[in-house]
C-alpha positions in Angstrom: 4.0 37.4 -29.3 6.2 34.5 -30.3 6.4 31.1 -29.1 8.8 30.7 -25.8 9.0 26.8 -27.3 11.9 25.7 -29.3 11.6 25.8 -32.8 12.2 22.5 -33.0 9.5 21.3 -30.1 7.3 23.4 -31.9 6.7 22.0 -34.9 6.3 18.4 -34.1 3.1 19.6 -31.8 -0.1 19.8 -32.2 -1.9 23.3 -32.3 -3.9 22.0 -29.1 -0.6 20.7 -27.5 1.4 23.7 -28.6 -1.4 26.1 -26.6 -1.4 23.7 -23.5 2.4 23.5 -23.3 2.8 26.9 -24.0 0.1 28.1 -21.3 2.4 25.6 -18.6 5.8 26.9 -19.3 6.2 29.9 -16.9 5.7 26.9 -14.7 8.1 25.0 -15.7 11.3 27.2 -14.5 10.2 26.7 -11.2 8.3 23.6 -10.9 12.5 22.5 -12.1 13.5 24.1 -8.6 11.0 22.3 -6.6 11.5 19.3 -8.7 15.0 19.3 -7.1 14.3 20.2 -3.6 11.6 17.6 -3.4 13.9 15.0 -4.5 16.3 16.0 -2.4 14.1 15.7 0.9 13.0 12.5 -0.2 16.9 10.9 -1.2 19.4 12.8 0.9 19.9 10.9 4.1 23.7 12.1 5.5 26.5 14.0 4.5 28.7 11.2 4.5 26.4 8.6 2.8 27.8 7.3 -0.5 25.0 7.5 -2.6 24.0 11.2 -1.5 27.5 12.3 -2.4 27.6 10.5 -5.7 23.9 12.3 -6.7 25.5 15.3 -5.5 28.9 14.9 -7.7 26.8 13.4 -10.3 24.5 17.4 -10.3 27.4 19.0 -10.2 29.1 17.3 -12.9 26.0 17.2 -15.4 25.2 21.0 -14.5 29.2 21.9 -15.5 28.9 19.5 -18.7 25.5 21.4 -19.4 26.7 25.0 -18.8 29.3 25.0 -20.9 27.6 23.3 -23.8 24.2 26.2 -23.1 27.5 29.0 -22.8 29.5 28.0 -26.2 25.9 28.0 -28.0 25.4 31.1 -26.9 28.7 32.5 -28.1 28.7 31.0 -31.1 30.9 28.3 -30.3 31.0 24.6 -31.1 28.5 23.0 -28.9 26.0 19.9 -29.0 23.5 19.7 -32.0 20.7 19.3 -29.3 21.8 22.3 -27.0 21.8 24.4 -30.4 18.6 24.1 -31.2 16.7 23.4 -27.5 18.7 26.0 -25.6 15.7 26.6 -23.2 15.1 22.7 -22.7 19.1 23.2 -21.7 18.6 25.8 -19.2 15.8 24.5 -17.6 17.8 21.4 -17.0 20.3 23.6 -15.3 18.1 25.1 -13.6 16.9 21.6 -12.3 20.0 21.1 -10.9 21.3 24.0 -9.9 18.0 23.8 -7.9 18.8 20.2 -6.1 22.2 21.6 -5.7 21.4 24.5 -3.6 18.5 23.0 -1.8 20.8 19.8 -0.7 23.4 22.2 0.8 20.6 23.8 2.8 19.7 20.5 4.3 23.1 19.6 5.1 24.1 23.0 6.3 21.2 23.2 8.4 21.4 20.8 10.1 25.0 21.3 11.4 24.1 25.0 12.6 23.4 26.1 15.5 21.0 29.4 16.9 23.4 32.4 15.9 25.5 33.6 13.5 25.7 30.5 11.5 22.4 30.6 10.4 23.1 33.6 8.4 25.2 31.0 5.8 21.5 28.9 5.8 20.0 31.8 4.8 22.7 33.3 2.0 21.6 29.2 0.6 17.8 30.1 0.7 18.1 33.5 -0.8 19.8 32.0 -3.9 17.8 29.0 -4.1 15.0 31.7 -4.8 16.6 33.8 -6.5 17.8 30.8 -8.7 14.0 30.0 -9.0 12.7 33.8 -10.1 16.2 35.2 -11.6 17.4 32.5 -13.3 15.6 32.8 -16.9 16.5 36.0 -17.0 20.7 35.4 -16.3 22.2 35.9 -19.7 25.6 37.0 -19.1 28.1 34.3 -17.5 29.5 36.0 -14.8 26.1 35.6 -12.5 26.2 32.0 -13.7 29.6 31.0 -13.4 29.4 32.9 -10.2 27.1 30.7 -8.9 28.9 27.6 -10.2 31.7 28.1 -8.4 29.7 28.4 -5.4 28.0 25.6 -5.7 30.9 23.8 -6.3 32.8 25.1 -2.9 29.7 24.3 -0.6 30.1 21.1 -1.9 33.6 20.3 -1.3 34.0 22.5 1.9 31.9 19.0 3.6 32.7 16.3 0.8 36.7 16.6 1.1 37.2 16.1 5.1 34.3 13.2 4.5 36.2 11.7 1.6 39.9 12.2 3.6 39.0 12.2 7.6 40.9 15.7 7.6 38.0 17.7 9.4 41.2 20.1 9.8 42.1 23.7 8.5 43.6 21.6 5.6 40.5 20.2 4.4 39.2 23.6 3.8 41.9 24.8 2.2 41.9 21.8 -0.2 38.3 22.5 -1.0 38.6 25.9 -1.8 41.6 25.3 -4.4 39.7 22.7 -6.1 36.9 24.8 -6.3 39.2 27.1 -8.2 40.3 24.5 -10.4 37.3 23.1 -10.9 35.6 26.7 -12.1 38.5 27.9 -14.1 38.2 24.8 -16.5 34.6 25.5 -16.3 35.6 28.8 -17.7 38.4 27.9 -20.4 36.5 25.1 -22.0 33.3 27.7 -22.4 35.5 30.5 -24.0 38.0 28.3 -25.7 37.8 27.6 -29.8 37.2 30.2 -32.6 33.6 31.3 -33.2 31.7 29.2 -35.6 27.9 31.3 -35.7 28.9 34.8 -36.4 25.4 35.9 -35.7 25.2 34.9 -32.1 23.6 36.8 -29.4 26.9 36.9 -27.8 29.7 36.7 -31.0 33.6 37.2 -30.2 36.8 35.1 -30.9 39.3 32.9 -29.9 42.0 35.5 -28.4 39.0 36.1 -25.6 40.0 32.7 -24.2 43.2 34.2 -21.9 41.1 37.5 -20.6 37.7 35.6 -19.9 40.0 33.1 -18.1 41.7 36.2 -16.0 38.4 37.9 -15.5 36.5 34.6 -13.9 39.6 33.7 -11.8 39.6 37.7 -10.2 35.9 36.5 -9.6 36.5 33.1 -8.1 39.3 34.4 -5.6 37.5 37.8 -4.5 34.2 34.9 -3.8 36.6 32.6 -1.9 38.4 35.2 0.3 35.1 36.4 1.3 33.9 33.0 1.9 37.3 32.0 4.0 36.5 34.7 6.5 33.0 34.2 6.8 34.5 30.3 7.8 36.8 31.9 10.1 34.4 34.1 11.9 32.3 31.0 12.5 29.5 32.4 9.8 29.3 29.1 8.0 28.0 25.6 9.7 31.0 23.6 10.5 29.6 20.8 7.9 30.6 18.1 8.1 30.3 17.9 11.9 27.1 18.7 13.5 25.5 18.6 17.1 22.8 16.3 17.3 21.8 16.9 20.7 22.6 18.6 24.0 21.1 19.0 27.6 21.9 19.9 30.7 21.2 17.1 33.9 21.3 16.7 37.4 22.9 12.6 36.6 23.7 10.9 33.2 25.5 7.4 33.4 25.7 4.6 30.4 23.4 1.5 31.1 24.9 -1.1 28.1 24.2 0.3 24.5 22.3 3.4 26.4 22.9 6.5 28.0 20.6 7.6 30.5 19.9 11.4 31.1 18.1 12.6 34.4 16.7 15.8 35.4 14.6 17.6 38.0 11.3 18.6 37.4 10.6 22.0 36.7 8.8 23.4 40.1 8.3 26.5 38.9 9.0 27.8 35.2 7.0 29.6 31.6 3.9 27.0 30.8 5.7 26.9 27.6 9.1 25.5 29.4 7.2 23.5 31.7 5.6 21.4 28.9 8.1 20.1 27.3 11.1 20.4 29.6 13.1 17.2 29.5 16.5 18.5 31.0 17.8 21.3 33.8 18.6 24.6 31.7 16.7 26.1 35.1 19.0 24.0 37.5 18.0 23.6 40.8 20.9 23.6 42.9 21.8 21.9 46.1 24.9 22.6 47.7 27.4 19.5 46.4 25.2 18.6 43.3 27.1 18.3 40.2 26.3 19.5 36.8 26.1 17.5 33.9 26.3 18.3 29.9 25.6 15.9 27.6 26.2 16.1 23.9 25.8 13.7 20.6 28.4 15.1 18.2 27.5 13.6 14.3 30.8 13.5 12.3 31.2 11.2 8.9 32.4 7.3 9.2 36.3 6.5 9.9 36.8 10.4 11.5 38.2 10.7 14.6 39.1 14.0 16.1 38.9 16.2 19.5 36.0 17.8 21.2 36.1 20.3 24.1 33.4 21.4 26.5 34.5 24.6 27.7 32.3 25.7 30.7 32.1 29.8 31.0 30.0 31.4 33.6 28.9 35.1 32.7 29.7 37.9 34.7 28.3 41.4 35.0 32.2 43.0 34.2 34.2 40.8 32.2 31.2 39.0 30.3 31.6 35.3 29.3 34.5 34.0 31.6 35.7 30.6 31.0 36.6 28.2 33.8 36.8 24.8 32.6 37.9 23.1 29.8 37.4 19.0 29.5 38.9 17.7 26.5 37.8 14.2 25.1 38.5 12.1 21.6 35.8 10.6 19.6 35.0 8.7 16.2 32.3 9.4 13.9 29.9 7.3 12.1 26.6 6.8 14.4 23.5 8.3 13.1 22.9 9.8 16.4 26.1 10.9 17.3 29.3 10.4 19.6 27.4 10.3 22.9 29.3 12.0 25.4 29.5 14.0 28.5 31.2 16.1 31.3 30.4 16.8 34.7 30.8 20.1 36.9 30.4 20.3 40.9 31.9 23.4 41.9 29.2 25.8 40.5 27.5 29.2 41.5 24.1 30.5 40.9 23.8 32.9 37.5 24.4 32.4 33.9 26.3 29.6 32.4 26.8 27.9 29.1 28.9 25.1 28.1 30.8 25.8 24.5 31.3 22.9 22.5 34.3 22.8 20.2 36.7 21.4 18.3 40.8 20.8 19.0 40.8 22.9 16.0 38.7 25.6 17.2 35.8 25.4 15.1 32.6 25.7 17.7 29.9 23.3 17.0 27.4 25.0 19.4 26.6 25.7 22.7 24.2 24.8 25.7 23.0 27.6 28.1 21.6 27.0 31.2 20.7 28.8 35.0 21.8 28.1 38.0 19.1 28.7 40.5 19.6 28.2 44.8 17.1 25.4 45.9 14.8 26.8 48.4 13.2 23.8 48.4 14.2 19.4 48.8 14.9 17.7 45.9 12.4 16.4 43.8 12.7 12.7 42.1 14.7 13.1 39.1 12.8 12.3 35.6 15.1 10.1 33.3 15.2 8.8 30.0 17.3 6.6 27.3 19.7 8.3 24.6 
């Protein structure tokens, strides 16, 4: 069986070294993708911070500078000495940062979805983070890897240009996704561009391929970003770079200096489970007059300002969710926790409710549901704490 260690590697080692390093390298593909993740946890803080989104620019830079050096060796191309003769030392670096890549989006993404169908984006980002891991070494062609590229490269702008311009707009989208074309079409010219220098390549052809390969990864790129603009329009995909820290429902909120205090009612009766931790009224118990409170911490990146809605929607048996209230309010980004705001509702009916929280643009950031229940007994001292 011969050596998976580069020629080159292998004879500067040892026959001892040359048996433990080649008994460790299955392990190394993926101890590259938790290499990445791991640092990732341990650096990433915010989406807006400027040292997370210069290690981020920084991965996808190196991994575009790295894939097309690994791709024009493998065609034969003029490429780097070093990538020549340590391809596999070159795709495990890729895979290193394709790794931190993917698992940097999940923790950004995650954190700005909500319970429902955005979750199913988190989850397209943890299928190819292992699929990176167990797929990966075997990816010789380069339409799964530019494929992935270019994804990579739109998850990233889709947050980093309305945190780099404000515009948390339609716009901003749009602006990321044409980048993202740009970005993997040059990817794809500068790999296929040049006459072929190593006519015994695993992968030989010439320099009239350039214009084709070009066509063929742009049909790729645009059929990827149409279906990635309607999963964004049908609300699929977290509405990075806004997210909703926090919501509850109370019986009283008020600001006391720096603070917001939350109260609630007690939970008389309610699921052990519910009972132990319940630190707001999603079972409200309802006195005739009592107003109903929602309170909501909306993160967004420093220097944005933009529009949020509560839209309060009662359910009924016939017409399903129907909405009765809108309140509209403006606030700025920038605080860890959140803009801390909230909205109040006194002319309320027992049954289902939920309050919708949204954007002036449309996207919805989440939603809190709650129960209106009939007291059939006094009012119990309210519970409250700081926010």
């Amino acid at each position: 069986m011969s050596s998976p260690l580069p020629a080159a590697l292998e004879a500067r080692l040892s026959p001892t070294w040359r048996r433990r390093i080649e008994a460790a390298w299955p392990l190394l593909m993926p101890g590259a993708f938790v290499g990445g993740f791991l640092l990732d946890v341990a650096t990433l803080r915010r989406v807006d911070d400027v040292g997370d989104n210069l290690q981020l620019t920084l991965y996808l830079l190196v991994s575009a500078i790295v894939l097309v050096a690994e791709r024009r060796a493998w065609h034969g191309r003029s490429s780097p000495a070093l990538v020549r003769k340590h391809g596999e030392l070159a795709r495990l670096l890729l895979q290193f940062l394709f790794g931190g890549l993917l698992s940097a989006y999940l923790l950004f993404y995650s954190r700005s979805a909500t319970l429902g169908p955005s979750l199913l984006f988190c989850s397209l980002l943890a299928s190819l983070m292992l699929a990176n891991e167990v797929l990966f070494p075997r990816l010789r062609r380069d339409g799964p890897q530019l494929a992935l590229w270019f994804f990579s490269a739109f998850s990233y702008l889709l947050f980093a240009v309305p945190t780099w311009t404000g515009d948390i707009s339609r716009t901003g989208r749009i602006a990321a996704g044409v980048l993202a074309l740009l970005a993997a079409a040059a990817v794809t010219a500068a790999i296929h561009g040049g006459p072929i220098r190593d006519p015994h390549s695993p992968r030989p052809g010439d320099a009239s391929q350039l214009w084709p390969a070009v066509g063929r990864g742009m049909a790729l790129y645009v059929a990827m970003l149409l279906a990635l603009a309607l999963a964004v329009r049908l609300g699929l995909v977290p509405p990075v770079p806004l997210a909703l820290a926090e919501a509850g429902v109370y019986h009283h909120v008020e600001r006391d200096g720096d603070d917001v205090l939350v109260s609630w009612e007690p939970a008389r009766v309610a699921p052990w489970t519910r009972a132990f931790w319940a630190r707001d009224d999603r079972r409200f118990q309802w006195h005739e007059g009592d107003r109903v409170y929602c309170y909501t911490a909306v993160f967004a990146p420093t220097d944005t300002s933009l529009g949020i809605e509560h839209r309060w929607q009662r359910f009924d048996d016939a017409q399903g969710w129907v909405q009765t209230d809108v309140i509209p309010w403006s606030m700025a980004g920038g605080r860890d926790g959140g803009w801390r705001s909230w909205t109040a509702k006194r002319h309320v009916t027992p049954g289902e409710w939920r309050v919708v929280v949204a954007t002036e643009h449309g996207d919805e950031l989440g939603h809190v549901d709650f129960d209106v229940v009939a007291a059939d007994a006094p009012a119990r001292p309210l519970k409250t704490r700081r926010r």
